[in-house]
N, C-alpha and C positions, 0 to 999 in steps of 0.2 A: 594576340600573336606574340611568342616567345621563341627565343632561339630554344627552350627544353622543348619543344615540340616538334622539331625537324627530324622528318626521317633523315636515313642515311642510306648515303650511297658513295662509292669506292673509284677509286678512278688511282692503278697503281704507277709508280712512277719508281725508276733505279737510280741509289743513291745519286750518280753522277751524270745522269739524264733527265732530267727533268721535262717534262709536259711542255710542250708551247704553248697550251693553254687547256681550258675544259670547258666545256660543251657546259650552256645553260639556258634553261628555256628561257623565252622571253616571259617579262614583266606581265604582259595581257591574259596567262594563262595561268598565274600566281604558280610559286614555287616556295618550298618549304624543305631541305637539304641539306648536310652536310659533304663537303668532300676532303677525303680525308688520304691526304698522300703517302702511302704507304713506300717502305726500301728500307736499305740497311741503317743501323745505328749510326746519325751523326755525330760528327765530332769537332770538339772546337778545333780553331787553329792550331793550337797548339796540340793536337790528340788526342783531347780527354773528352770522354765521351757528355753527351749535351743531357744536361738535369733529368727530368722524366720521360724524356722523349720516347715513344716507342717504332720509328722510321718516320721519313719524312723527306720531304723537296728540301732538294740542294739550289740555293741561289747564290751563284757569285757574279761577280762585276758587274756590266749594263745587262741585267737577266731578270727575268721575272714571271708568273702567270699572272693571264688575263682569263676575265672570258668573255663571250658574246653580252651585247646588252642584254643587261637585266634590272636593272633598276629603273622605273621609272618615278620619277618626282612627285610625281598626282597622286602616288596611293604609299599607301605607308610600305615601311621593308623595315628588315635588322640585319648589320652584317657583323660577321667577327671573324678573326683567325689569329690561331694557336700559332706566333713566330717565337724565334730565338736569334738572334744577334750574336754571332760567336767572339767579335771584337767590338769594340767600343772606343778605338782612338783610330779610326778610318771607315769611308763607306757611308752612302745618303742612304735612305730608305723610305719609301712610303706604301701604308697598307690601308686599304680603303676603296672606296667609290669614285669614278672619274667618266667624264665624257670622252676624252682622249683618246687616240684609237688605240688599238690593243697590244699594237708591235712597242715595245718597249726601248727606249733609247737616251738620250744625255738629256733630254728635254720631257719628253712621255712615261709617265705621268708627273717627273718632277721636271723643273726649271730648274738643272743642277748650279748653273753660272749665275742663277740669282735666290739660290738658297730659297724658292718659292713653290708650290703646286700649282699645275696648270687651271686654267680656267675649269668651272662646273666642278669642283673634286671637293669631296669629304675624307676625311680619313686623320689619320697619324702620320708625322714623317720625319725624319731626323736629318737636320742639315749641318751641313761641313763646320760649323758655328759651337754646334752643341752636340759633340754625336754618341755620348751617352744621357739620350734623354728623349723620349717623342713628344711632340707637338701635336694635340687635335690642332685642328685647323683646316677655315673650307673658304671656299671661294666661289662666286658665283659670275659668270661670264667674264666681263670685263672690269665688273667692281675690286675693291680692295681685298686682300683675303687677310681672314683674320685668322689669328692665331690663340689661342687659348695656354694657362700656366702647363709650361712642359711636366713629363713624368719620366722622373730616371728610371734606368734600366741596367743591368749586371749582366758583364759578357759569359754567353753563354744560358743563360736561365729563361726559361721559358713566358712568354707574357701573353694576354689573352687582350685583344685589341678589337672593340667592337661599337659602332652605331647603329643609333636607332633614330629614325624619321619621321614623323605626321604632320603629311600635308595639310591638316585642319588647322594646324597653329604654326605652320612653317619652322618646324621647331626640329633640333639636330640634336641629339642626347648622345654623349662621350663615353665609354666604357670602360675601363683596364681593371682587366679580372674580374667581370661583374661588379664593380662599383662606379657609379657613375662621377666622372671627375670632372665634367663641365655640359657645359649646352650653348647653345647659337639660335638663334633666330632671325639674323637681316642678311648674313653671307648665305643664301640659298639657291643652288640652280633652281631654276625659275619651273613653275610645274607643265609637266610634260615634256621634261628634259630626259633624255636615254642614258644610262649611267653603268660601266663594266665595274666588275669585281679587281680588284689589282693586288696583290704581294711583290712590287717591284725592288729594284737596286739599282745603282748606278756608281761610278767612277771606281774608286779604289776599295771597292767590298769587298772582306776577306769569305767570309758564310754567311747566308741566312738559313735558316731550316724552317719549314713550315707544316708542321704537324696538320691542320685542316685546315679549311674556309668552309663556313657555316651562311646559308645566306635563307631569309625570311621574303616572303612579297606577300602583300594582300591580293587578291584577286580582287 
């Protein structure tokens, strides 16, 4: 299983309307996907239009897309997605895997008043602390969630933010841009946990743009 492997499939969205989310099969029936959010050319804060971009989801303030469970813990998956950050001195972020429900808000998928990810979530996320720069970082139920060495980020410029999972070694592989920058093995939602896709924001976000979410599941 490789995210080069994913068909593709389209689900359009206007620059300044964004999705409330997108339809994805469930884990049981494996999925293999790209969605890929098409609209007009973003731009950063300031105007100027966002690096490679070719259209894409508009994300500001507490905004974001979900979708329906699709990850389940017990069988392996891969997720990734093409964001861009148009500021980097305001605005939390998290891009990743969450049990959480899908309405997005100050708390869902992040803990913005404690700079943390909610229980069961994998992903990347940039807190009020450090917000040119992401964080892997996962957490499993109630346990401690850990954090791995962040990676800066350049407002504006596109980055590719992706996990990979197998349940046989309970193991969590970090991605940015195809190279792998860390792993986890003991913060794991527990198997047979239900996990949505997430590109969330919260508090004082000025952009996010989100070119696609790419998502892998074994059957």
């Amino acid at each position: 299983m490789s995210l080069q492997t994913l068909i593709t499939a389209h689900e359009s969205a206007t620059f300044d309307n964004a999705p409330s989310g997108f339809v994805l099969s469930t884990a049981a029936e494996g999925v293999g996907r790209t969605y890929e959010f098409a609209g007009e050319q973003p731009l950063t804060a300031t105007g100027a239009p966002v690096g490679d971009n070719r259209g894409g989801l508009k994300i500001t303030g507490v905004a974001g897309v979900a979708s329906a469970p699709l990850f389940d813990t017990a069988k392996k998956f891969a997720f990734e997605a093409k964001v861009a950050k148009a500021d980097v001195t305001s605005g939390v972020m998290f891009v990743g895997v969450s049990a959480a429900a899908a309405t997005i808000s100050a708390t869902t998928p992040l803990d913005v008043a404690n700079n943390d990810i909610v229980a069961n979530s994998i992903g990347f996320y940039i807190n009020s602390g450090d917000l040119d720069a992401v964080v892997p970082s996962s957490r499993a139920g109630s346990g401690d969630q850990v954090d791995k060495a962040s990676v800066s980020i350049s407002a504006g410029e596109y980055i590719r933010l992706g996990v990979k999972y197998d349940p046989n070694d309970r193991g969590i592989r970090y991605f940015v841009d195809g190279n792998e920058v860390a792993s986890e093995s003991t913060a794991v939602p527990a198997a047979g946990t239900l996990l949505r896709a997430f590109v969330a924001g919260a508090t004082a976000l000025k952009v996010i743009n989100c070119d696609y979410v790419a998502v892998a599941v074994k059957r």
